[in-house]
N, C-alpha and C positions, 0 to 999 in steps of 0.2 A: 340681687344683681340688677345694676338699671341696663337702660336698652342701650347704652355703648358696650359695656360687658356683656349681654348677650349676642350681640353683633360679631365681637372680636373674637367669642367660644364659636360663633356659628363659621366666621372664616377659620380656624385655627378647624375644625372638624372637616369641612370640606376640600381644606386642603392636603389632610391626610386621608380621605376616604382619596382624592385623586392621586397621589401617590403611592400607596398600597393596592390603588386597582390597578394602576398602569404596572408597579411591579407584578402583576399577575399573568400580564402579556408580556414578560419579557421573553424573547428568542438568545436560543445558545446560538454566538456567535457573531451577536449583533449589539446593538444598544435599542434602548425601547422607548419610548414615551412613558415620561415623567420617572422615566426608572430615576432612584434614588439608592438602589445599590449599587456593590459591582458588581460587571458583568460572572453569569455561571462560568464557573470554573470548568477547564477540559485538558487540562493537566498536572502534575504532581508540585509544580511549582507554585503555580496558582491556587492551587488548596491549601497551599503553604503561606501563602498571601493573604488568602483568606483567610484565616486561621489567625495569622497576625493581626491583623486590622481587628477583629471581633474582640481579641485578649485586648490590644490599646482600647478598644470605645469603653469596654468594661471596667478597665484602670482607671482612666478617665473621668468616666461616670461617677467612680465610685469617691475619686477627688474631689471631684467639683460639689460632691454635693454634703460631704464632708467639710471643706473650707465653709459652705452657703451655711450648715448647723454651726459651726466658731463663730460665723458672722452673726448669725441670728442669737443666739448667745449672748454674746458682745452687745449688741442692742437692745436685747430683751432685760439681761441683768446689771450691767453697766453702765445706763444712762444716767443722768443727775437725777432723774426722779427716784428712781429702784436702788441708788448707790449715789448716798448727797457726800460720802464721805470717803473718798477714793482711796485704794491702796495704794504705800508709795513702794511698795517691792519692785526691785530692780534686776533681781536676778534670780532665774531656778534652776536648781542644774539638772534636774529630773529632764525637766521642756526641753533645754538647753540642747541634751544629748540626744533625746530623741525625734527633735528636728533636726539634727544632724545625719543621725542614722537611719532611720527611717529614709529619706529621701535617695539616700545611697544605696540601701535595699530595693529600694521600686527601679535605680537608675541599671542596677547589676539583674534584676530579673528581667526587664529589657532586653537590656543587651546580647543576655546568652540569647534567647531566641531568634532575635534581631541578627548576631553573625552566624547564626545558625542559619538562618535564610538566606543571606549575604556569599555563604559558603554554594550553597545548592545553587544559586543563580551563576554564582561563575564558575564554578569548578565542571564543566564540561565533560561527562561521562563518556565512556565508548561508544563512537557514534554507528548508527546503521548507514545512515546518508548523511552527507554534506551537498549542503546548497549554497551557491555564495549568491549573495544580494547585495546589487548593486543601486545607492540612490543617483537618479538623474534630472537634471530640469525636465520638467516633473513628474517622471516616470519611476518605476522599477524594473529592473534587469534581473534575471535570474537565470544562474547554470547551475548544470546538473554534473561535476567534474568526475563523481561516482557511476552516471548511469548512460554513459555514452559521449559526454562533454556538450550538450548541445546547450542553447540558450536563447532564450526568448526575450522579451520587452512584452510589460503589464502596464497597462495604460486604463486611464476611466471611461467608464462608457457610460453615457447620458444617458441610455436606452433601456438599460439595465438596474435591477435594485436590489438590495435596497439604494439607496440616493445618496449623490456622493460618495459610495461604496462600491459599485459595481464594477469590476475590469473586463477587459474583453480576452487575458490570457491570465487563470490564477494560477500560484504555484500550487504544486499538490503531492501531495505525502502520503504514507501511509500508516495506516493507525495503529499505536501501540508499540512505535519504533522510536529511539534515541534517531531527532533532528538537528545538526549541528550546522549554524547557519553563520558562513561570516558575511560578514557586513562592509562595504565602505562605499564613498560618495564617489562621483565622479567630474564633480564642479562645485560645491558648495557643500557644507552641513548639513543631512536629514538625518531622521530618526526611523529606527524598525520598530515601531511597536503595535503590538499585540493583545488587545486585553485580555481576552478567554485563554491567554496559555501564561502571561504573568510574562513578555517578553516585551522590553522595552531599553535600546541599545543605540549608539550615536553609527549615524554612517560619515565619517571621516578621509576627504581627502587623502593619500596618500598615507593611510593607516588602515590596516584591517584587525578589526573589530570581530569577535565571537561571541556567540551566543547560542541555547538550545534549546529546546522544549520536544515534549512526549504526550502527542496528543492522544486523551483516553478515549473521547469520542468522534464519531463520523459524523460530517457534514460541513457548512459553510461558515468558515471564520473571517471576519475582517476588523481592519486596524488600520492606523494612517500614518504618513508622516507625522511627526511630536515634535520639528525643528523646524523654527520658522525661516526655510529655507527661500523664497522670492515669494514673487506674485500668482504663482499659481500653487501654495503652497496648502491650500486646502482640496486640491484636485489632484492631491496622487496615493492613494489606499491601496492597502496591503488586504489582498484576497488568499486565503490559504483554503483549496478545499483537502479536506480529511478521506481517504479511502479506504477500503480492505486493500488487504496484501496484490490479491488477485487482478482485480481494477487498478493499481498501481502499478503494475507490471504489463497491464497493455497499455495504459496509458505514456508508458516510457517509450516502447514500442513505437506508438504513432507518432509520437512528440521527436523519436531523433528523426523520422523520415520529413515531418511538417517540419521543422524547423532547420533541421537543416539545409533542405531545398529554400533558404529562406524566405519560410511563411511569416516569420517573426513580424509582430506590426512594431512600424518603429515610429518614434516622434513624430519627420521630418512626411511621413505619407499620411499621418492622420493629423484632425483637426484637434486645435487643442479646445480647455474646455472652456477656454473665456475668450475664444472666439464666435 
């Protein structure tokens, strides 16, 4: 190996030592430095996402490196040197059929699992709570029409982290419950999504939109806008904290008395974050 190929093995190694350590710091709930996964899973859908994604790399995998042996084949025995006297066969019908079927095999085992997950992301189970989410220039609205009707406004806060992440009101649920959330805009296209729960939905003008998730674990989830909805479209994130039962029940409590007296921060009294 001369010193350009050791050069290019020493970058091709440290660039996976730096990705495989930074996956070692990753936080549920967050994204992480150099992660090169996805985010931990922390509900029944998102194991289900995961699940799929790992079966494709593995299909995948197994293709690519199956075409790269035909190719290498192809050049190793069929060159003009190794084969000065070419075959002139034109047709097999052995190959014929089984590059026919074969591909329709790989395309149907797909599939089932594919609207299998398809199925689970929309079909909306019995819910415990509904929360409707509202996107706004560039905020989120969130009411609670199951546990008192109140509603707040979730905005970013500079002060708080992780970065870019942080709101100064999150929504918050309790763990281990069917969350049935709908969705819509209130001036333009945003997006709900979610990566630690596998939720990602359009919030639609004058359409409401559903969506759920069942979060297995407590603590802090966040997610952003995913529609490039204006110029402050990278400053409005989706904060979900995860509770017990118990703690979500007081927290309802306070939340209709603050909010209703309204505590709610709204756009128009706080500073926005590209000011």
């Amino acid at each position: 190996m001369g010193p350009m190929g050791r050069q290019l093995l020493g970058l091709a190694v440290a660039g996976l030592t730096l990705a495989t350590g930074g996956a070692a710091f990753a936080e549920l709930g967050q994204p992480a430095p150099w992660e090169w996964t996805l985010q931990q899973s922390a509900s029944p859908v998102m194991d289900n996402i995961v699940w799929f994604h790992n079966f494709l790399f593995v299909l995948i995998t197994l293709i690519t490196l199956f075409v790269l042996a035909l190719l290498v084949i192809v050049v190793v025995k069929f060159n003009a040197r190794a084969n000065p006297v070419p075959s002139r066969t034109t047709h097999n019908t052995l190959i014929e059929v089984a590059w026919t079927l074969v591909p329709v095999l790989i395309l149907v085992g797909i599939s089932v699992p594919s609207f299998r997950l398809l199925f689970l992301e929309l079909d909306v189970p019995k819910a415990d709570i509904t929360i409707k989410a509202t996107g706004k220039q560039w905020y989120w609205s969130y009411a609670y029409p199951d546990n008192g009707k109140f509603e707040f406004d979730s905005l970013m806060a500079q002060d708080k982290q992780p970065r870019l992440l942080g709101v100064d009101n999150e929504m918050v649920v309790p763990v281990n419950k069917v969350i049935r959330v709908q969705v819509t805009g209130a001036d333009v296209i945003h997006a709900f999504a979610l990566p630690a729960f596998g939720v990602k939905i359009d919030a639609i003008p004058g359409r409401l939109n559903e969506t759920w998730f069942k979060a297995t674990k407590t603590g802090m989830f966040y997610g952003q806008c995913s529609e490039l909805c204006g110029k402050d479209h990278a400053f409005m994130p989706i904060a979900i904290r995860v509770v017990e039962d118990q703690e979500f029940a007081s927290w309802v409590e306070t939340a209709k008395k603050k909010y209703a007296s309204g505590g709610a921060s709204t756009y128009a009294s706080a500073a926005g974050p590209t000011q």
